[in-house]
C-alpha positions as CSV (number, residue, x, y, z in Angstrom):
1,X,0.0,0.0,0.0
2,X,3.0,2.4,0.9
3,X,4.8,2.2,-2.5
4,X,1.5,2.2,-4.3
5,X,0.9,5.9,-2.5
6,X,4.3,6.6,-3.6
7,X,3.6,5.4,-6.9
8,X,1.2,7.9,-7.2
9,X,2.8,11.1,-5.7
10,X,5.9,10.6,-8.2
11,X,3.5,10.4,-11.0
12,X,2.0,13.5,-10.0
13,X,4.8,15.5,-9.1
14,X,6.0,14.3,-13.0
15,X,3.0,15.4,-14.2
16,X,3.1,18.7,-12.7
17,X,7.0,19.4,-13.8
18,X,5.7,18.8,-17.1
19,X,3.3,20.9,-17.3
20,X,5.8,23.6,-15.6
21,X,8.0,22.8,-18.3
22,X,5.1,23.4,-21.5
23,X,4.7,26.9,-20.3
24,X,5.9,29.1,-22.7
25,X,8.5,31.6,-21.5
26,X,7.9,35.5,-21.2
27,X,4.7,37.3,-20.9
28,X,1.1,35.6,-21.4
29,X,-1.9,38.0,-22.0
30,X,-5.2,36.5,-22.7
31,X,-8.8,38.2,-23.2
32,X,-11.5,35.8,-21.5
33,X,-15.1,36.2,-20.4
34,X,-13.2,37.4,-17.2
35,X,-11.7,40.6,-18.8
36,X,-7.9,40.6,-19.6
37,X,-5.6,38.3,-17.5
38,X,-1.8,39.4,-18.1
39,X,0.6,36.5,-16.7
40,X,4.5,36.6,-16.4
41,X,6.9,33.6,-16.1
């Protein structure tokens, strides 16, 4: 059961770093129903 749960946390903390990783660099600015949401990395 223990290295199941740790099975799981690696594979989430890898997901996450990837998605870290696919961010584009610089400045994001995006128009939504929200109004204008400018983001920096």
């Amino acid at each position: 059961m223990v290295i199941g749960a740790l099975i799981v946390v690696v594979a989430g903390f890898s997901y996450y770093a990837y998605q870290q990783e696919k961010k584009p660099d610089g400045v994001e600015i995006r128009v939504d129903e929200k109004g204008l949401s400018i983001e920096g990395n």
